[in-house]
C-alpha positions, 0 to 999 in steps of 0.5 A, spaced: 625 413 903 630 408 900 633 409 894 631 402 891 625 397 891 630 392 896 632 399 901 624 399 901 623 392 903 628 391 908 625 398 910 618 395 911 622 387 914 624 392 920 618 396 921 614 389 921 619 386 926 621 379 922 627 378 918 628 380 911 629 374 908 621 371 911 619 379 909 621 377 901 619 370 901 612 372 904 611 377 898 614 372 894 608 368 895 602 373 894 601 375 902 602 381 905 602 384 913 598 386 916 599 392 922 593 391 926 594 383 926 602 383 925 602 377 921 602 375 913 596 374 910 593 372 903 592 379 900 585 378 898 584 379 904 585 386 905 580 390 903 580 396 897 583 402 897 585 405 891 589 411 894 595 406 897 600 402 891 597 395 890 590 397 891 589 393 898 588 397 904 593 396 910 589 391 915 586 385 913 578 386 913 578 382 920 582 387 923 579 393 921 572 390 922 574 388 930 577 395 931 570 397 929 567 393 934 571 395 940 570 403 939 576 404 942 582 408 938 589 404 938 591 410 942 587 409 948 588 402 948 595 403 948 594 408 954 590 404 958 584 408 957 577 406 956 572 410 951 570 417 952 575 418 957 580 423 955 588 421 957 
C-alpha cells in the first residue's frame, strides 16, 4: 500500500482505468466506483457493509442485484462457461 492518502488514489484511478484527475474530481463530488459497472456512481447508492472504510459496499446495489439475477460467477462468465459446468 501507498504511503499517503494521494499514493492510494492514484492507486485506486489506475486500477479503475481513468485519469487521476476524473478519479479526485468525482470523489470530490461525493460519487464513488463501482467494479462490476465500472462507472462513478452517487454513493447512496451502494449498499452497507460495515466491514469496508466508508461504510458502502463495493458494487452499487443494481449491480449486485443483476449479478444475483444471472446465477453465473464472474469467473464463469469471463471463461465462457455456463452455470454448472466446471471450467
Amino acid at each position: 500500500m501507498s504511503g499517503s492518502i494521494a499514493g492510494a488514489q492514484k492507486i485506486a484511478a489506475r486500477k479503475a482505468g481513468v485519469a487521476f484527475e476524473v478519479y479526485t474530481d468525482a470523489l470530490k463530488r461525493g460519487h464513488k466506483w463501482c467494479w462490476r459497472c465500472r462507472t462513478f456512481h452517487d454513493e447512496h447508492v451502494f449498499g452497507r457493509d460495515r466491514t469496508r472504510y466508508d461504510g458502502r459496499g463495493s458494487s452499487c446495489l443494481q449491480a449486485r442485484r443483476t449479478a444475483k439475477v444471472s446465477g453465473v460467477s464472474l469467473l464463469a462468465k469471463a471463461l465462457g462457461v455456463g452455470r454448472g459446468i466446471r471450467p
